[in-house]
Structures are given as structure tokens and as C-alpha cells.
N, C-alpha and C positions, 0 to 999 in steps of 0.2 A: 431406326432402332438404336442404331448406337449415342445419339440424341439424347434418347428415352434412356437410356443408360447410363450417360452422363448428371443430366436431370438429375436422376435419382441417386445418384452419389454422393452430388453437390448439395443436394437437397438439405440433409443436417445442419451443414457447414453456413449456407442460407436462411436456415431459421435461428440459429443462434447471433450469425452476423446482424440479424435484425432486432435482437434481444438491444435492450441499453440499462447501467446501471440505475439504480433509484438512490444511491449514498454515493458519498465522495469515495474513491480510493483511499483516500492520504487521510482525511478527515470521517474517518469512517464513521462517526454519530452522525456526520452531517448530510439533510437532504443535498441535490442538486440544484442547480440554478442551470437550465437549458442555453443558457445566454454563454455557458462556460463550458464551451467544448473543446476538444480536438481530436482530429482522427490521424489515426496511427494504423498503421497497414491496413489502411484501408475500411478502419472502424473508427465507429464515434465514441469517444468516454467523455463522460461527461463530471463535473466537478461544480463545488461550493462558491468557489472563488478563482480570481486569476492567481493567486500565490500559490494556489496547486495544482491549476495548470502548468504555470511556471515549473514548478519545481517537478510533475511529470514528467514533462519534456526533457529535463537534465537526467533521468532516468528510467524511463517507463517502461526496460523491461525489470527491472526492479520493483513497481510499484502493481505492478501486472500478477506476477508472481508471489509478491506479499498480501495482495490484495483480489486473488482469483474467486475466492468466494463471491465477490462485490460485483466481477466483472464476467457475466455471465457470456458475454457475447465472443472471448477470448479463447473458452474452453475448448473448443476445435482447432485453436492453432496453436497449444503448447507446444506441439513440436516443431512446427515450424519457426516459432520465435525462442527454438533451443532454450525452454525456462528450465530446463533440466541442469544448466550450465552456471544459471544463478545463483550463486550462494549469497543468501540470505543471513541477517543478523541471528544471534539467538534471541535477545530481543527484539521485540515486534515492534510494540507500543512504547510510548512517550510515559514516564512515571509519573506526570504532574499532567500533561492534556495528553489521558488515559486512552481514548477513542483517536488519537493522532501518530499514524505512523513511522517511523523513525529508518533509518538507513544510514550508511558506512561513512555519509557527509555530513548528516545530523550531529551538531554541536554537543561538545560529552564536556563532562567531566568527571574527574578519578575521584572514587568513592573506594577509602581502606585499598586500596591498590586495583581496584578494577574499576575499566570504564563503564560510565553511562552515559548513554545517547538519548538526548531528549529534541523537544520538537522544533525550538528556536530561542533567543536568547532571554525570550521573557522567563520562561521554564527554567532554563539556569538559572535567573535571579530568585527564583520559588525555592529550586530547588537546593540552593545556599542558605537560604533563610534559616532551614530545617532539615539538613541533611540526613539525620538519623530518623528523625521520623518521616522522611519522605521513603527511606529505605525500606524501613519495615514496613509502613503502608502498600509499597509496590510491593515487596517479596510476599505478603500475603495477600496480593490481588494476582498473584502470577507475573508478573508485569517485567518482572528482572531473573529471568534465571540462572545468568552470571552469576547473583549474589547469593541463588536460591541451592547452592553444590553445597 
């Protein structure tokens, strides 16, 4: 009985641990590549490339938490992986690779006195090219809300 109890508790936590993303976290346009995984508490995510595995691993309850829509398999253990405790960018997204997610180590640059975090250094060279108009393109795709007060 108490078996049958447990079972049934577990049971949720069981069907979503066997849920697996179909998009990158980091690279959120992008499908998977199965070949690029890792598990993490004991769960598989899976990714585009080894550069965002990589760059997971340097943070994944950050990309967890930024990226929970994508990672349906997680959604039972927000508490346990305290994503309560993560604070997250107010920007999400990359202003030049729109669909790429950005974080507190993602490479910025000061724009009129406020930072922007974009996704690696080729995007800062974009987004020098054309500062102002990379600005106003992001702030009316939502993409900078810093800029957007």
C-alpha cells in the first residue's frame, strides 16, 4: 500500500523527468542535435551545439530558469533547484542574435550609459557598426527593457 502511495506521488515528477526539450535553451530558434546532451540532476537537456552545452554547464540554473518554457522536464523541480533565488537579467535576449539568450557573463557594452548584453563577440562587432539603430530595433522588438524606461 504505501508503495502504491509513493508510485503515485512520484508519478508526475516521472512523467515530466521523461519529457526532453525539442529547442536549444540558449539558442532558442534552434532545434536539437541529440548527439548534445547533458544531464543535470539527474535529467537530460539537450542542445544545438557543444558551445551551449558549454556555456550550460557554467550556469544552468540560470539557463533553466531563463529558459523553463523550453525545458519542460524541470518544471517539477523548481523548487528543489531554488530557481526562486535566481535573479535573472531584465533582458533576456541577445539584440543582434534575437532568439539567443544572454546572462550576467554575456559580453555588454555601454549604450548612452546603460549596459547591453549580447550573445558573443561577433554581436558586439554588429552591434558597433550600428549602435542607434541596433537600439531602436531592439527596443521596439521588446528585446531591451533597460532602454525601453
Amino acid at each position: 500500500m504505501v508503495r502504491r502511495f509513493i508510485a503515485f506521488l512520484l508519478f508526475p515528477i516521472l512523467l515530466l523527468a521523461g519529457e526532453k526539450n525539442e529547442k536549444c535553451p540558449l539558442m532558442t530558434g534552434d532545434d536539437i542535435d541529440e548527439e548534445q546532451l547533458v544531464e543535470y540532476e539527474g535529467i537530460k537537456v539537450y542542445f544545438c551545439c557543444q558551445h551551449c552545452r558549454k556555456l550550460f554547464n557554467a550556469q544552468p540554473k540560470y539557463f533553466i530558469k531563463a529558459s523553463l518554457e523550453l525545458l519542460p522536464q524541470f518544471e517539477a523541480l523548481k523548487e528543489k533547484l531554488e530557481l526562486d533565488k535566481v535573479t535573472l537579467l531584465p533582458q533576456r535576449f541577445c539584440p543582434i542574435q534575437t532568439k539567443h539568450v544572454v546572462t550576467p557573463d554575456s559580453p555588454t557594452v555601454e549604450y548612452k550609459g546603460v549596459k547591453i548584453y549580447l550573445w558573443d563577440e561577433d554581436a558586439v562587432t554588429a552591434w558597433k557598426k550600428d549602435p542607434d539603430g541596433n537600439a531602436k530595433r531592439a527596443v521596439e522588438a521588446g528585446l531591451l527593457p533597460q532602454l525601453s524606461k
